[in-house]
DRENLUM-116172 format. One record per atom (N, C-alpha, C, O): x, z, y. Coordinates in steps of 0.001 Angstrom, whole numbers, plus 500000, padded with zeros to 6 digits. Last residue first. Example, Ala and Ser with C-alpha at 12.3 -4.5 7.8 and 13.67 -1.06 7.14 Angstrom:
BEGIN
512850507080497750;513670507140498940;512900507870500030;513409508039501138;513190507800494310;512300507800495500;513200507800496700;514236508465496681;
***
This chain:
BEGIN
738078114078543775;737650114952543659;736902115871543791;737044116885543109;737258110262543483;737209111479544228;736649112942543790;735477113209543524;736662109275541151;737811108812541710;738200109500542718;739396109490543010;733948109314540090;734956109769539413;736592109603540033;737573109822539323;731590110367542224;732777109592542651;733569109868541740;734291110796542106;727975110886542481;729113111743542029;730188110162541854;729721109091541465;726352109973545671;726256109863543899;728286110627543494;729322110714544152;726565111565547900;725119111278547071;724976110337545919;723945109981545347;728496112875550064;728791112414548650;727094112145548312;726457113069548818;728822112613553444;728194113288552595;728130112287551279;727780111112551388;730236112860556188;730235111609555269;730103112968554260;730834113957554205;729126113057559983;729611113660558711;729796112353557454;729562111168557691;730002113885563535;729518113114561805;730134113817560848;731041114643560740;728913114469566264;729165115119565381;728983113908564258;728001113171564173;728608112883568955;729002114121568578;729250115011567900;729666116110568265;729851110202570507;729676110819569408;730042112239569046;731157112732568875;727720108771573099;729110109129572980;729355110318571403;728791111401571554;725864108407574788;726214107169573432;727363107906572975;728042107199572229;724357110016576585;725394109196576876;725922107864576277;726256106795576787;723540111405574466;722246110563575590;723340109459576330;723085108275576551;725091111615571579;724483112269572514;723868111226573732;723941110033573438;725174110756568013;725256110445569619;724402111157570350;723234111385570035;726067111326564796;725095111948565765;725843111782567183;726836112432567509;725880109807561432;726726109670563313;725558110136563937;724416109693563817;727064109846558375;725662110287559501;726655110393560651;727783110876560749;727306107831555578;728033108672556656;727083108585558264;726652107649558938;727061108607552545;726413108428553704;727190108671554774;727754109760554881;728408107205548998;728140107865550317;727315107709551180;726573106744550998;727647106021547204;728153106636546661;728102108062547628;727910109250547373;725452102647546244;726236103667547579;726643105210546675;726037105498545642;725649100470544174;725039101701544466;725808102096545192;727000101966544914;724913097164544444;726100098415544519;725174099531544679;724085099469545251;722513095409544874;722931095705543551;723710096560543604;723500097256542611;722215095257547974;721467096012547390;722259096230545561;722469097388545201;723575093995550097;724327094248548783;723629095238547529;724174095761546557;721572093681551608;722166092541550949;722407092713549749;721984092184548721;722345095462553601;721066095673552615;721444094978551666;721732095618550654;725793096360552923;725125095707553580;723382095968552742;723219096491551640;728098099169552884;727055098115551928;725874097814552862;725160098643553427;731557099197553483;730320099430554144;729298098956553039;729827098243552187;733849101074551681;733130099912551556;732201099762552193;731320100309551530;737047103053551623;735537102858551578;735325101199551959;736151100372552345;739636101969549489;738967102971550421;737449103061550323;736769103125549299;740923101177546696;741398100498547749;740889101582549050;741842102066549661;738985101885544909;740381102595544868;741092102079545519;742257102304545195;736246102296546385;737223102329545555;738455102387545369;738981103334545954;732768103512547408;734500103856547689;735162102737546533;734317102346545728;730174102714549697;730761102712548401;732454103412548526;733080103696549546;727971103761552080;729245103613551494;729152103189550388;728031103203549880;725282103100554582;725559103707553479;727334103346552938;727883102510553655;725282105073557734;725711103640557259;725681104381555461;725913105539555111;723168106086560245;723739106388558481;724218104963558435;723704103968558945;722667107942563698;723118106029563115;723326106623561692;723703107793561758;720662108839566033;721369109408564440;721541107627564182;720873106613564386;719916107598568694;720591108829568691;721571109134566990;722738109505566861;718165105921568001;719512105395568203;720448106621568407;721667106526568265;715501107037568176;715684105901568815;717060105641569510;717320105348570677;715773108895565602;715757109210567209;716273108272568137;717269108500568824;717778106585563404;716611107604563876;716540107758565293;717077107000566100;718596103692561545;718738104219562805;717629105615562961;716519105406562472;720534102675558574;719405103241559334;719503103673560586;720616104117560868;722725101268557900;722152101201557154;720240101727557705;719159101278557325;724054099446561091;723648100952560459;722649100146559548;722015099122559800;726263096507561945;724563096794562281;724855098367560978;725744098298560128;729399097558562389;728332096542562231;727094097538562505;726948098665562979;731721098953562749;731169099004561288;729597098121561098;728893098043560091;733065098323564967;733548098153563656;732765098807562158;733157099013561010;730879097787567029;732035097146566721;732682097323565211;732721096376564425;729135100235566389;729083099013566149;729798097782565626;729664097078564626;731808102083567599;730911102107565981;730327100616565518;730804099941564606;731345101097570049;732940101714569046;732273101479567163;732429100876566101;729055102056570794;729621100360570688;730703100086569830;730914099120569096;729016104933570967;728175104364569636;728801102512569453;728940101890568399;732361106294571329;731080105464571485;730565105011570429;731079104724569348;734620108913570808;734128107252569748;732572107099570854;731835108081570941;734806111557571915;735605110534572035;734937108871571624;734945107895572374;733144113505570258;733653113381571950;734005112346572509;733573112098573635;734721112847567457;733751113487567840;734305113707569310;735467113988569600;736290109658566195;736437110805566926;735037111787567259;734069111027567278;737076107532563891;735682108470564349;736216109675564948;736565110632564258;739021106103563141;738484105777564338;737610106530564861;737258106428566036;739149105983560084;739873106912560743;739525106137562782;740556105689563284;737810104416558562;736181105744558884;737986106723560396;737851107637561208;739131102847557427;737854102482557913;737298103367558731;736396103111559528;741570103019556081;741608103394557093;739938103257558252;739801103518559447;741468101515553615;741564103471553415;741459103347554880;740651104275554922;738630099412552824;739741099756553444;740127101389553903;739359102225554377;738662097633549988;737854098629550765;738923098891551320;740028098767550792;737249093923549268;738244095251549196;737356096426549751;736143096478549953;733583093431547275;734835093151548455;736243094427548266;736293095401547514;733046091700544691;733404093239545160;734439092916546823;735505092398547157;732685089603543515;731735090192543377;731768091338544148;730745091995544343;734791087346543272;733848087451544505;732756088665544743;732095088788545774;735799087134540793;736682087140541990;735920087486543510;736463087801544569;733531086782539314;734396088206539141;735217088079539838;735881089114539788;732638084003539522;731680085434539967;732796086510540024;732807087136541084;734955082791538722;734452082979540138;733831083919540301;734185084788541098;734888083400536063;736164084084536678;735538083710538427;735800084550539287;732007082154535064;732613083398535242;734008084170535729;734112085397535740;732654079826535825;731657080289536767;731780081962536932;731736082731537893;734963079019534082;735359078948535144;734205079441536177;734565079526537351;732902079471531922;734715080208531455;734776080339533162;734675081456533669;731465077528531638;731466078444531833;731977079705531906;731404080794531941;733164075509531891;732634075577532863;731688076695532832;731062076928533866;733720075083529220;734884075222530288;734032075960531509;734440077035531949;731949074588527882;732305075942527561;733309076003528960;733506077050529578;730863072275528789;730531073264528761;730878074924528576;730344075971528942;733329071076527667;732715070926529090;732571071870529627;733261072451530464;733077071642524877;734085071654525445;734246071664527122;735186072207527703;730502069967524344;730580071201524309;731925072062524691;731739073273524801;731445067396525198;730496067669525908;730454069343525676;730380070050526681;733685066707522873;733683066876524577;732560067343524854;732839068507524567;731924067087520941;733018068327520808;733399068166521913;733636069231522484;730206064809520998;729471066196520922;730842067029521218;730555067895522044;732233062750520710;731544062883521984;730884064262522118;730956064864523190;
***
């Protein structure tokens, strides 16, 4: 009865750990960030596909989303996901209109996977 019960146990922890490690990382997608036009992209455009901003400034004028990358693409990171470390920033500057006028995606932790 002791060698089932520890047998159980071991199973079941065999099987909590291949769940956690199937769930822990979302994909990333290489085509995420190719929608950003300067002139062109609305801030709703943005919304729409990249959700609520890691930060907002000048009452919506500067949007940052933070990143991750891997070897699939980029990764939005939710607050949530606080345990990932972001790797990137990517800064959206809208003009009065909403309409996007300049971004950038700036490196702020070093990327062994990007040169």
């Amino acid at each position: 009865m002791t060698k089932t019960i520890k047998a159980s146990r071991r199973a079941i922890v065999i099987l909590l750990g291949l769940l956690a490690a199937c769930a822990s990382y979302p994909r990333g997608d290489p085509q995420l960030l190719t929608f950003l036009q300067d002139g062109v992209t609305t801030r709703e455009d943005v919304y729409l596909k990249l959700a609520e901003p890691s930060a907002v400034w000048e009452g919506g004028r500067i949007l940052t989303y933070q990143l991750d990358h891997n070897n699939q693409g980029y990764v939005p990171m939710r607050r949530r996901e606080a345990a990932w470390t972001a790797k990137y920033s990517l800064v959206l500057s809208f003009d009065q209109q909403g309409i996007l006028r300049r971004h950038s995606l700036v490196r702020i932790k070093d990327d062994p996977a990007v040169p």
